[in-house]
C-alpha positions in Angstrom: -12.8 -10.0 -8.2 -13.5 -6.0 -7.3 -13.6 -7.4 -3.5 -10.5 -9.4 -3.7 -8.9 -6.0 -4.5 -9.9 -4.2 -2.3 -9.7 -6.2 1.1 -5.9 -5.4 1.3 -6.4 -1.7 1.5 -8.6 -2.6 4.8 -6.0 -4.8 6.3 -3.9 -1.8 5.8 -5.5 0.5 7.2 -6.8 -1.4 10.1 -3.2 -2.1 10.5 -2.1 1.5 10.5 -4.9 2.2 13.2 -3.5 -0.9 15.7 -0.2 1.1 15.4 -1.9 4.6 16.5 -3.3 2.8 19.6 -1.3 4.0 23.1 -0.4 0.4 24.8 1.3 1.7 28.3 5.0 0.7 26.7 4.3 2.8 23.6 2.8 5.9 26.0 6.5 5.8 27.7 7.9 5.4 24.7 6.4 8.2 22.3 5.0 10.6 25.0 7.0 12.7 26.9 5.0 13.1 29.7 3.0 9.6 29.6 1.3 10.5 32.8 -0.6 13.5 32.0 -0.5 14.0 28.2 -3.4 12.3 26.2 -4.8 10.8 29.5 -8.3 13.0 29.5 -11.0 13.2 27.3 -10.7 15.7 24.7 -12.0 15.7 20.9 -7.7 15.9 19.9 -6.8 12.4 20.8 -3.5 10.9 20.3 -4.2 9.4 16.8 -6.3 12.1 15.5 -3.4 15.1 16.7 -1.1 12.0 14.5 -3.7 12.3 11.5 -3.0 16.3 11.9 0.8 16.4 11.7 0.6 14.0 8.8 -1.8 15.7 7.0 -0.9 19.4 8.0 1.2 21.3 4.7 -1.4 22.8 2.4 -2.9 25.5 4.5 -2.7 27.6 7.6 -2.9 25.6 10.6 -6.7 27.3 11.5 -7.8 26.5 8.3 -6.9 22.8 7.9 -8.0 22.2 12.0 -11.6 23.7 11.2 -11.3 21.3 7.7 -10.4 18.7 10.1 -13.7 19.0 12.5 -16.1 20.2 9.9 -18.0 17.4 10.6 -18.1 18.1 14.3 -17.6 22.0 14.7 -18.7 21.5 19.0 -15.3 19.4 18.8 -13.1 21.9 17.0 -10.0 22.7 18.9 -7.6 26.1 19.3 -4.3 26.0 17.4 -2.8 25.9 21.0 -4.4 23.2 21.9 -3.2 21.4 18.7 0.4 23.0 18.7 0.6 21.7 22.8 -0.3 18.0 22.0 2.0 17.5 18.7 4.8 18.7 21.0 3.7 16.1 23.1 4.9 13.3 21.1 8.9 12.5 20.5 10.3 12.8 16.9 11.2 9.4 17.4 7.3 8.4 16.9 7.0 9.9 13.6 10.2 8.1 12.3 9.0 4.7 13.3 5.5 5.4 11.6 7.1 6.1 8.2 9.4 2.7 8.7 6.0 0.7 9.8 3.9 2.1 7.2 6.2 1.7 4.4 6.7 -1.9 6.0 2.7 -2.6 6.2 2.4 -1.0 2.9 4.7 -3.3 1.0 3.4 -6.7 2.8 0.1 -5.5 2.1 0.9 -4.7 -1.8 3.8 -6.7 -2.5 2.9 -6.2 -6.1 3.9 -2.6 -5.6 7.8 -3.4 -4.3 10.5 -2.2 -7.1 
């Protein structure tokens, strides 16, 4: 029964990480400058910089980027680094995130809907 309960929270959240994925329409779409933003390697990729600027509102923004690599402290990145790539990605991106999470969250745990 425990299982059964909690196999929709990893639908979910495998869902949520399909929707982070760059497919070239979204890149156009989200990224202002598709061709050279998010293209190289670097430890602040698209969906982590998203986990960021979800997740950023308790602390300063050095504070909760060093909490954010703690695990990895070679990988930690500058706040201008971090400030450079959120302005990256078009306000329109976030908006459609809240209206496919709160979508994926209610077909995932219709028990929830009021």
């Amino acid at each position: 029964m425990r299982c059964t309960s909690i196999r929709p929270i990893f639908r979910y959240f495998s869902a949520l990480r399909r929707r982070l994925a760059l497919t070239p329409r979204r890149r156009r779409q989200y990224i202002y400058d598709p061709d050279r933003t998010f293209v190289r390697r670097s430890p602040l990729t698209f969906a982590r910089t998203v986990s960021l600027v979800v997740d950023l509102a308790r602390q300063s923004l050095a504070v909760e980027l060093g909490r954010f690599f703690r695990w990895r402290p070679e990988d930690i990145v500058t706040k201008s680094a971090f400030c450079q790539r959120r302005k990256a990605i078009t306000p329109t991106f976030f908006k459609d995130l809240f209206v496919q999470t709160s979508r994926l969250f209610y077909r995932h745990f219709p028990r929830h809907r009021r």
